[in-house]
N, CA, C and O atoms as CSV, one atom per row, in Angstrom:
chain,resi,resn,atom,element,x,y,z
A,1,UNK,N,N,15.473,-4.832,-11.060
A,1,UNK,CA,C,14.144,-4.362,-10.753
A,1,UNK,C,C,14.027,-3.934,-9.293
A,1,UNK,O,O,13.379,-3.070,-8.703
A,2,UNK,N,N,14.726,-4.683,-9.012
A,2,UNK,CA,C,14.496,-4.326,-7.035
A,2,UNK,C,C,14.993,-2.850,-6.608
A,2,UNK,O,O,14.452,-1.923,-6.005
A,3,UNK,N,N,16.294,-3.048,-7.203
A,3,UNK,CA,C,17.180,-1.145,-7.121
A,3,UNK,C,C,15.725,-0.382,-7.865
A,3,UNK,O,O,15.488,0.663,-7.260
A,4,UNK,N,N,14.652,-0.652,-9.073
A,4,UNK,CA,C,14.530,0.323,-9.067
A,4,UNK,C,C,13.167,0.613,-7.782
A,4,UNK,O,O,12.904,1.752,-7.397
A,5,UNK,N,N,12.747,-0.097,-7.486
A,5,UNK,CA,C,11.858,0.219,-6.324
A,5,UNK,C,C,12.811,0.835,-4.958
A,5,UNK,O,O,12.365,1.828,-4.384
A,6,UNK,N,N,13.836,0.349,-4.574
A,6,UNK,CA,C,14.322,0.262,-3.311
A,6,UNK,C,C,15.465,1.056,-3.174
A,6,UNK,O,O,16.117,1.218,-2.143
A,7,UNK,N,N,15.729,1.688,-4.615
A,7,UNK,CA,C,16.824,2.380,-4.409
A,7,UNK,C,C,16.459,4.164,-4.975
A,7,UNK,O,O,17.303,4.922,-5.454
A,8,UNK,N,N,15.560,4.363,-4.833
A,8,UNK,CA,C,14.553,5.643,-5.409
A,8,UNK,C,C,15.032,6.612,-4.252
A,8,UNK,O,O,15.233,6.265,-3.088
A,9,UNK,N,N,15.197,8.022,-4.827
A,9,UNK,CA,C,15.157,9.119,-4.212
A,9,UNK,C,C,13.946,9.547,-3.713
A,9,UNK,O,O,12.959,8.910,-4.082
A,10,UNK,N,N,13.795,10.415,-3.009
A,10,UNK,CA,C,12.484,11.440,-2.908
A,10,UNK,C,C,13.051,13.056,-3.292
A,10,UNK,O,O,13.552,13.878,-2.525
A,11,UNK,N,N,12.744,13.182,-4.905
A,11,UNK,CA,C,13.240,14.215,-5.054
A,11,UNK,C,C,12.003,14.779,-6.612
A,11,UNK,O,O,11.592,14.094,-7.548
A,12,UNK,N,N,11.753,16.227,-6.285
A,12,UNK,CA,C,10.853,16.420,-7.235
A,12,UNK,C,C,10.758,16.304,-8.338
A,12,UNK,O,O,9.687,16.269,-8.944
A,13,UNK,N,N,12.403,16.181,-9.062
A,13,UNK,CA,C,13.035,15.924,-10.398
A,13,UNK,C,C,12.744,14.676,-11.399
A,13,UNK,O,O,13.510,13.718,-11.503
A,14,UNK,N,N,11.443,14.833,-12.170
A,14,UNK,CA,C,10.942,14.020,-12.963
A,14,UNK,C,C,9.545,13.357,-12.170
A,14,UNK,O,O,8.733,12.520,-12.565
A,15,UNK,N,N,9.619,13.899,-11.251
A,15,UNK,CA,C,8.054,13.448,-10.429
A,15,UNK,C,C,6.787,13.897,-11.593
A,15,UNK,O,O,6.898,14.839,-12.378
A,16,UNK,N,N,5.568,12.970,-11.485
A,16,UNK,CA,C,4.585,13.237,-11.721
A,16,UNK,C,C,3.994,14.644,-11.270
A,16,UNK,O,O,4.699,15.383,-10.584
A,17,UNK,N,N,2.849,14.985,-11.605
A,17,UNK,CA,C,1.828,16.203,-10.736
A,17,UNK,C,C,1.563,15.753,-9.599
A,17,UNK,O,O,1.743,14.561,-9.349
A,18,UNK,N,N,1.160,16.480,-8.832
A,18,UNK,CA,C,0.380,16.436,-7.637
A,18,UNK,C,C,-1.083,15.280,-7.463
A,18,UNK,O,O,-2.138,15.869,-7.698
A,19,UNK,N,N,-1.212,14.151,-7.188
A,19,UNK,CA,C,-2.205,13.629,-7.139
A,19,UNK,C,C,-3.902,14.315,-6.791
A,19,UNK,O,O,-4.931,13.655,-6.645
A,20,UNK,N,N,-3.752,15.762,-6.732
A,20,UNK,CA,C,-4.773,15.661,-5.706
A,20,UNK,C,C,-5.348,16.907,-7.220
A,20,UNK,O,O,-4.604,17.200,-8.156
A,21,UNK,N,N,-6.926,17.471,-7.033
A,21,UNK,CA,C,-7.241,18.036,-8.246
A,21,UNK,C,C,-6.090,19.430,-8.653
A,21,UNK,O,O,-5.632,20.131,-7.750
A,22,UNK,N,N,-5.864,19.584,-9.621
A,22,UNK,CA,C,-4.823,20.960,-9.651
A,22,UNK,C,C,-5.511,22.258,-9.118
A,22,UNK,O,O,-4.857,23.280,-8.912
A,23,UNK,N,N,-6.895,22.174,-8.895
A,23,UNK,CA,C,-7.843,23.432,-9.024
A,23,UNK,C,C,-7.634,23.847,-6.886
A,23,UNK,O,O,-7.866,24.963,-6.422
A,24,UNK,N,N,-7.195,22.684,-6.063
A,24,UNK,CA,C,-6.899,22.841,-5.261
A,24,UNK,C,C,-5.530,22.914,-4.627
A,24,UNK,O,O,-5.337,23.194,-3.444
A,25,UNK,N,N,-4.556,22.625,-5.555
A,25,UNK,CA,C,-2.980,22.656,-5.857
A,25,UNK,C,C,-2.293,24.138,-5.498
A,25,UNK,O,O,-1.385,24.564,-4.784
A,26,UNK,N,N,-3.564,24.806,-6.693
A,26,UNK,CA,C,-3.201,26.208,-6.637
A,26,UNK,C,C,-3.511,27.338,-5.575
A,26,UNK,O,O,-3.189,28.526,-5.594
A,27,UNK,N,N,-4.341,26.507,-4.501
A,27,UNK,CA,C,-4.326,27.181,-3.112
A,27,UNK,C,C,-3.937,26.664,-1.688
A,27,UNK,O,O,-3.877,27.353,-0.670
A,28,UNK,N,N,-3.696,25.390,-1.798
A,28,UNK,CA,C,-2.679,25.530,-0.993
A,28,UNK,C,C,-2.494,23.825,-0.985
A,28,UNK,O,O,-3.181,23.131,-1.735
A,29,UNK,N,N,-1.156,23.036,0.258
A,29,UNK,CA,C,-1.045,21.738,0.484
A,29,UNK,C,C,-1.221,20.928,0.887
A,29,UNK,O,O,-2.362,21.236,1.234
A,30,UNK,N,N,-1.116,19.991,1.226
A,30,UNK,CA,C,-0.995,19.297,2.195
A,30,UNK,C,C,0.337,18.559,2.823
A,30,UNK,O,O,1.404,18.709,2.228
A,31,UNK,N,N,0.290,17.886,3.838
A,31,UNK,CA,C,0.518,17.257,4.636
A,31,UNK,C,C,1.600,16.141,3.994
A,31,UNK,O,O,2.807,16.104,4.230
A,32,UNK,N,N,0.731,15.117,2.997
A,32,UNK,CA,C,1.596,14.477,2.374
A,32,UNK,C,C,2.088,14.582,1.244
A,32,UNK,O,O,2.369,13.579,0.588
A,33,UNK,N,N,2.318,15.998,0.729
A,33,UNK,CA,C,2.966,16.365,-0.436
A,33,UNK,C,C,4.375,16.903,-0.044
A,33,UNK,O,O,5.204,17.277,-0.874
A,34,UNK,N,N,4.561,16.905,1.314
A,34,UNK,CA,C,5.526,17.302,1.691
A,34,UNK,C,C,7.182,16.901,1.448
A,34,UNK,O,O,7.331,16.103,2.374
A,35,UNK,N,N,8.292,16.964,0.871
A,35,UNK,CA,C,9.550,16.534,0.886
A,35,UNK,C,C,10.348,15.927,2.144
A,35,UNK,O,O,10.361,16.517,3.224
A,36,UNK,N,N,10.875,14.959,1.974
A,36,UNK,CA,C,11.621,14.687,3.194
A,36,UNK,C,C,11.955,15.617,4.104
A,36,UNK,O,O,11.980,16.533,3.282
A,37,UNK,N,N,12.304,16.288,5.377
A,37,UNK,CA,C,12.734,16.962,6.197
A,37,UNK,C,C,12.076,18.546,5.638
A,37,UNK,O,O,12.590,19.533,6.164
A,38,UNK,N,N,11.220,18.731,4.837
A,38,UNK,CA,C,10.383,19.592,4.613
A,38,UNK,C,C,9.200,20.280,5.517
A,38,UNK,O,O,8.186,19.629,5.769
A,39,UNK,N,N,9.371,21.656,6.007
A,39,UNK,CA,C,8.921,21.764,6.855
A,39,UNK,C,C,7.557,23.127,6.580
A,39,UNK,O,O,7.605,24.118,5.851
A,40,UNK,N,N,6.436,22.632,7.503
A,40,UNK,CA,C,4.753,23.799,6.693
A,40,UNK,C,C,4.547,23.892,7.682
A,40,UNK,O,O,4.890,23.172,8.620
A,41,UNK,N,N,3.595,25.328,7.652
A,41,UNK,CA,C,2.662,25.564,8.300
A,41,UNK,C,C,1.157,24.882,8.572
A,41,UNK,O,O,0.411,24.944,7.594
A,42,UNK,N,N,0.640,24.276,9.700
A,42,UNK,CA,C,-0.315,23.991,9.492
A,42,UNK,C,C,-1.969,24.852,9.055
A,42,UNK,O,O,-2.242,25.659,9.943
A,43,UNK,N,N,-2.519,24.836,8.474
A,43,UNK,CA,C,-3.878,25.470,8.297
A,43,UNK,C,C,-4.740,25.510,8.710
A,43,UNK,O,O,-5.329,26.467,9.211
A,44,UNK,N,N,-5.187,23.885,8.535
A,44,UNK,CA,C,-6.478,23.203,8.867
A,44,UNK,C,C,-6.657,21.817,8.890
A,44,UNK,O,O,-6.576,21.124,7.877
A,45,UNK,N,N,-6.869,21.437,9.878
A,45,UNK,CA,C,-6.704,20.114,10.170
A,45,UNK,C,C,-8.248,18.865,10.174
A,45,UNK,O,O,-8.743,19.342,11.195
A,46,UNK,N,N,-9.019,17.980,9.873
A,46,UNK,CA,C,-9.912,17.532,9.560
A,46,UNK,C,C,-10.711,17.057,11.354
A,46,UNK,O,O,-9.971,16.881,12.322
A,47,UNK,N,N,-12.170,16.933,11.458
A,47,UNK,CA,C,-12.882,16.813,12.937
A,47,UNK,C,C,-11.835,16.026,13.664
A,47,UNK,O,O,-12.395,14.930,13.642
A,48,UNK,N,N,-11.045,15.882,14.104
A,48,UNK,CA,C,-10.692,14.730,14.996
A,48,UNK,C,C,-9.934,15.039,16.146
A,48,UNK,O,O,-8.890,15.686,16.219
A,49,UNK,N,N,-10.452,14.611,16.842
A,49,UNK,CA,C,-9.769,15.196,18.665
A,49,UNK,C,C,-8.395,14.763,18.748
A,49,UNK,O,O,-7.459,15.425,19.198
A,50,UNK,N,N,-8.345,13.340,18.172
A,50,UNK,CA,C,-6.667,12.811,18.554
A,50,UNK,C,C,-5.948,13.689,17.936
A,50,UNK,O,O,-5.173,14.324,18.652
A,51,UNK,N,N,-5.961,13.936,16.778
A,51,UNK,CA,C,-4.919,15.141,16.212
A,51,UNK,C,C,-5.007,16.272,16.545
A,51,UNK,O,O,-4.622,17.183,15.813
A,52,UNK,N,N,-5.447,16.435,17.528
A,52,UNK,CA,C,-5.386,18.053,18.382
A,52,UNK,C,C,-4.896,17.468,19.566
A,52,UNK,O,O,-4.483,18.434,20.207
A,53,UNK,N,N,-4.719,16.547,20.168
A,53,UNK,CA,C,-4.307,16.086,21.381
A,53,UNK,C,C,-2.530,15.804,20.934
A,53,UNK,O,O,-1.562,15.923,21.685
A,54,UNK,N,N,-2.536,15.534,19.948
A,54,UNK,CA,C,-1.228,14.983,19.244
A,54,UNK,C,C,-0.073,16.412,18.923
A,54,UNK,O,O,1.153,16.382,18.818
A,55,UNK,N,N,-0.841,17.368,18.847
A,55,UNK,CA,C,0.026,18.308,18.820
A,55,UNK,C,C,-0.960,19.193,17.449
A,55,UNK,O,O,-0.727,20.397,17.346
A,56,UNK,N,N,-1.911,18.628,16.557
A,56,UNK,CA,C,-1.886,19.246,15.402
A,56,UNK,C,C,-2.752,19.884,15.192
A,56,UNK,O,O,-3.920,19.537,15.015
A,57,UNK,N,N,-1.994,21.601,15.176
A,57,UNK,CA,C,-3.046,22.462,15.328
A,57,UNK,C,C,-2.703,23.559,14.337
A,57,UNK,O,O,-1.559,23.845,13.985
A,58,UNK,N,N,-4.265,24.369,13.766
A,58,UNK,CA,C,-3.817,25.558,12.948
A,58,UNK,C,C,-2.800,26.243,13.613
A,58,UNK,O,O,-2.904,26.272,14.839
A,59,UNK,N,N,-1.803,26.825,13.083
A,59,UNK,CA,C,-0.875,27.497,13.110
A,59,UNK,C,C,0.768,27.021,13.153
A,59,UNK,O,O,1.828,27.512,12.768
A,60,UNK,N,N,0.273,25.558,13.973
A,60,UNK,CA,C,2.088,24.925,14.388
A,60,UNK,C,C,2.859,24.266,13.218
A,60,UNK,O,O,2.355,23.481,12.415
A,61,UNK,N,N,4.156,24.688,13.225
A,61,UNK,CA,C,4.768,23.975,12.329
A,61,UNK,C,C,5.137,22.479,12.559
A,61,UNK,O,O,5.345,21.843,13.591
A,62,UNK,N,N,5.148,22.016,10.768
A,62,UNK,CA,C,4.859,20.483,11.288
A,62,UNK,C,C,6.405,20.156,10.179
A,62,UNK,O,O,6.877,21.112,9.564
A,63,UNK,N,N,6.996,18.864,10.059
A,63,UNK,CA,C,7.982,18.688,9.379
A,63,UNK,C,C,7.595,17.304,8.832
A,63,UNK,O,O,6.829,16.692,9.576
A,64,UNK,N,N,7.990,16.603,7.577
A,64,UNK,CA,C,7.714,15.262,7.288
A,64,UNK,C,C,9.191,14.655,7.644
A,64,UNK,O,O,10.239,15.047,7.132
A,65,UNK,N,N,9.069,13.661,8.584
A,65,UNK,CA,C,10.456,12.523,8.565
A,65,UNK,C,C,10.570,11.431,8.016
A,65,UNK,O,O,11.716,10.983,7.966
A,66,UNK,N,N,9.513,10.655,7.446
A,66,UNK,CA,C,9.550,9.450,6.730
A,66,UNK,C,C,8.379,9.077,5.829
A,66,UNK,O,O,7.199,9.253,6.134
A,67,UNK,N,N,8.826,8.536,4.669
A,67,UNK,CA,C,7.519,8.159,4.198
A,67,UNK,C,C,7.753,6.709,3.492
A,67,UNK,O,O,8.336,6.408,2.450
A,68,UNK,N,N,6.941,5.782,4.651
A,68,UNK,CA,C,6.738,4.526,3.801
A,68,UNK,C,C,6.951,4.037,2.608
A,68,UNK,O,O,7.081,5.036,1.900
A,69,UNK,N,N,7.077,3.006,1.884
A,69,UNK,CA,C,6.965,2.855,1.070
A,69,UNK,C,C,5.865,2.134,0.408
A,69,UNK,O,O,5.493,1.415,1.336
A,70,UNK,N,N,5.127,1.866,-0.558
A,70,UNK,CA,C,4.183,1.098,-0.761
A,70,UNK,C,C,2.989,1.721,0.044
A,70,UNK,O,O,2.197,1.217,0.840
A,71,UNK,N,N,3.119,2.823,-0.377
A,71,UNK,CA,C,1.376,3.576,0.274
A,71,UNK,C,C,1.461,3.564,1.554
A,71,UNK,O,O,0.417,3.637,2.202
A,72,UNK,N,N,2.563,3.480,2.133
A,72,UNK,CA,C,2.555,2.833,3.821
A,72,UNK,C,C,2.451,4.436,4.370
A,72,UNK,O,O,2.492,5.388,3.591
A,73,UNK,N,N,2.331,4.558,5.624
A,73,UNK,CA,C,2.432,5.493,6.686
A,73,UNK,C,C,3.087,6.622,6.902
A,73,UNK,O,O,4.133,6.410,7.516
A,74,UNK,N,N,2.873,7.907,6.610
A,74,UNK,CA,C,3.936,8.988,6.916
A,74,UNK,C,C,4.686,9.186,8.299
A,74,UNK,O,O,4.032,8.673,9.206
A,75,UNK,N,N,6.021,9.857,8.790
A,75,UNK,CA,C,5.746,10.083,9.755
A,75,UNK,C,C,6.043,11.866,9.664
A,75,UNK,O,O,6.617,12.419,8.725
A,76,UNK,N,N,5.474,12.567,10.922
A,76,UNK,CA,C,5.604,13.917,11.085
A,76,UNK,C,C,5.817,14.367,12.690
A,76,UNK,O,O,5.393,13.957,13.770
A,77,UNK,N,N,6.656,15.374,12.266
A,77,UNK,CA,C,7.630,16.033,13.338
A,77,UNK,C,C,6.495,17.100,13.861
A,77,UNK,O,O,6.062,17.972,13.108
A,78,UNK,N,N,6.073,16.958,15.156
A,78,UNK,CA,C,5.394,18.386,15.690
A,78,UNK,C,C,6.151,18.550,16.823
A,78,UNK,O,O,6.830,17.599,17.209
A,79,UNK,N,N,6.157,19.657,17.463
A,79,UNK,CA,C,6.686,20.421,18.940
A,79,UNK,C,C,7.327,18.915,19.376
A,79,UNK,O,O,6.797,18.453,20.386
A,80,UNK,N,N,8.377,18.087,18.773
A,80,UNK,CA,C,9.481,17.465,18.852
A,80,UNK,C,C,8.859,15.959,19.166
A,80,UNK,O,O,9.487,15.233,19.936
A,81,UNK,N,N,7.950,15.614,18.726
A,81,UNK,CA,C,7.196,14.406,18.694
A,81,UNK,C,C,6.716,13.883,17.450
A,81,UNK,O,O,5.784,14.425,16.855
A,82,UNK,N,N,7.274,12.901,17.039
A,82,UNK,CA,C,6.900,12.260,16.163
A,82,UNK,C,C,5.662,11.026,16.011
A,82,UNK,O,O,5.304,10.322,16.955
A,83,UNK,N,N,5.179,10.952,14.796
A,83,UNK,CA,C,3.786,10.658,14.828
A,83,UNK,C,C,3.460,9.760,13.712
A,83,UNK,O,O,3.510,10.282,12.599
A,84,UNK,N,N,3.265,9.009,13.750
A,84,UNK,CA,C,2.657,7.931,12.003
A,84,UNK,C,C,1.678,8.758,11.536
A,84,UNK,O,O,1.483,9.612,12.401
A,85,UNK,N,N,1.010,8.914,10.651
A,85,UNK,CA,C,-0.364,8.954,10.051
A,85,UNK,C,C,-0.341,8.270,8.627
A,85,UNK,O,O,0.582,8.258,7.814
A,86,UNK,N,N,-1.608,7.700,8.536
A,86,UNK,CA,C,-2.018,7.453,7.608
A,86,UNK,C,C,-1.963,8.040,5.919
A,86,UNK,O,O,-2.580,9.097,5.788
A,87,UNK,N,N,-1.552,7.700,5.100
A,87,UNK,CA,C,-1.643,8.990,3.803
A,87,UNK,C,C,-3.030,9.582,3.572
A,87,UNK,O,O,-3.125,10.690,3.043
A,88,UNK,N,N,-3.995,8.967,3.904
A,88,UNK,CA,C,-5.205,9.194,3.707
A,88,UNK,C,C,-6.062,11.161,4.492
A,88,UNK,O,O,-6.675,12.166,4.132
A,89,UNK,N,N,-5.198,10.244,6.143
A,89,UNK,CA,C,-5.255,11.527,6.979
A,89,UNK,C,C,-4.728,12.676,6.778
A,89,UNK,O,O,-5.141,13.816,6.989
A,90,UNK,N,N,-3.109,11.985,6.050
A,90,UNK,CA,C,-2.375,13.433,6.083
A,90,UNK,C,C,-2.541,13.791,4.513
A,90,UNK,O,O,-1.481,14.127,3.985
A,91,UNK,N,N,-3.300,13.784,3.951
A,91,UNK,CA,C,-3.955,14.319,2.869
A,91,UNK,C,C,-4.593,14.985,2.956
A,91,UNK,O,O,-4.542,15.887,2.120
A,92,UNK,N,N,-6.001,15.066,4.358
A,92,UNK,CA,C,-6.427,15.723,4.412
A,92,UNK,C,C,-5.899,17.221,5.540
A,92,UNK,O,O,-6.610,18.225,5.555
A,93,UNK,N,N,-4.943,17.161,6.174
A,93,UNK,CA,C,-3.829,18.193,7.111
A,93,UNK,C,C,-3.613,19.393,6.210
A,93,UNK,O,O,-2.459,19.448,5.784
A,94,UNK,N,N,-4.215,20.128,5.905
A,94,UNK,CA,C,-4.072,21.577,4.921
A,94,UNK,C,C,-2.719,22.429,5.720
A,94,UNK,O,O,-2.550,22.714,6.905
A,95,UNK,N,N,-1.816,22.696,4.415
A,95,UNK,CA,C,-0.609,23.721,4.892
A,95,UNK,C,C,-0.730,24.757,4.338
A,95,UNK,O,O,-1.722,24.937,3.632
A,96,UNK,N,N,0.224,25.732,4.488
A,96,UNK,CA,C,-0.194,27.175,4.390
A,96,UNK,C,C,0.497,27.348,2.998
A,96,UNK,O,O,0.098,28.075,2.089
A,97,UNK,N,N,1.623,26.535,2.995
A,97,UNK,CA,C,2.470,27.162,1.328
A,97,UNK,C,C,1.645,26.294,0.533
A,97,UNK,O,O,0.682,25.613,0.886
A,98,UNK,N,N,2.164,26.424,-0.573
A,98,UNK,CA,C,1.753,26.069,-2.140
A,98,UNK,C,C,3.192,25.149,-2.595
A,98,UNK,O,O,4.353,25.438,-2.305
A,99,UNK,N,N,2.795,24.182,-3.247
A,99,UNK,CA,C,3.808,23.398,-3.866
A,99,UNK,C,C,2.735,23.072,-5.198
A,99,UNK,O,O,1.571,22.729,-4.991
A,100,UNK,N,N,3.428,23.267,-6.888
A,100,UNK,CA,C,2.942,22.764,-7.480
A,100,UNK,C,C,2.948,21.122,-7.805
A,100,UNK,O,O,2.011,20.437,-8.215
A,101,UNK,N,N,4.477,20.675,-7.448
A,101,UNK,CA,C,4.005,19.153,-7.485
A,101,UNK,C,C,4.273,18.641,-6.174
A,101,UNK,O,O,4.594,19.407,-5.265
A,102,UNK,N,N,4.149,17.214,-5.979
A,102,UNK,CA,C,4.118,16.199,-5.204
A,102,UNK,C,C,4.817,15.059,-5.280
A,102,UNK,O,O,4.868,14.535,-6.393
A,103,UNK,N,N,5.428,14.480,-4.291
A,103,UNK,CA,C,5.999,13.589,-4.486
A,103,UNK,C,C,5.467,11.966,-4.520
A,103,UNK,O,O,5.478,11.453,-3.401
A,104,UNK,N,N,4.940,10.954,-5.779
A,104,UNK,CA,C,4.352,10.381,-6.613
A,104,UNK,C,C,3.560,9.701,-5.354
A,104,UNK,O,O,4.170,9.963,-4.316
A,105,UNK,N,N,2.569,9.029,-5.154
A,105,UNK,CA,C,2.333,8.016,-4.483
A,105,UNK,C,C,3.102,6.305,-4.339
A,105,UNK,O,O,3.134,5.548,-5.309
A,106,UNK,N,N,3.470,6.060,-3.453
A,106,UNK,CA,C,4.440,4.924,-3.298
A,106,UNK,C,C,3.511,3.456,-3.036
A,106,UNK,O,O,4.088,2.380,-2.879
């Protein structure tokens, strides 16, 4: 039981859908739908000053480097600084491509 929690890929192959409604799937991503070392454009980012101080802004490319396990904390690559966020936050971080699925919630 433990291998199967602890020994899991992050790979789209047999993943669920996208958690988030499909009706917004089909225009564009987010943040934490992203693949390991997967790299987006940012869009639109939600009111908050720290994440504009942090680097995260419409237009810059952003990369995902880690993702928690157990709902825990993303991290993301901007202009060579890495960053925790929340899944909650980076749910709301709009990217420019389209991915139809997502990789499951952990």
């Amino acid at each position: 039981m433990l291998k199967m929690w602890f020994g899991r890929k992050h790979d789209l192959h047999g993943q669920k859908d996208c958690p988030h409604r499909p009706a917004e799937c089909d225009h564009f991503r987010t943040l934490d739908c992203l693949q390991l070392d997967e790299e987006g454009e940012i869009e639109s980012i939600p009111e908050q000053a720290l994440l504009e101080a942090l680097g995260f802004r419409p237009g810059k490319k952003v990369c995902l480097r880690c993702r928690a396990r157990f709902g825990g904390p993303l991290v993301a690559e901007i202009e060579g600084r890495h960053t925790a966020l929340g899944r909650s936050l980076a749910r709301q971080i709009r990217l420019r491509k389209r991915s139809p699925l997502c990789p499951e919630n952990e």
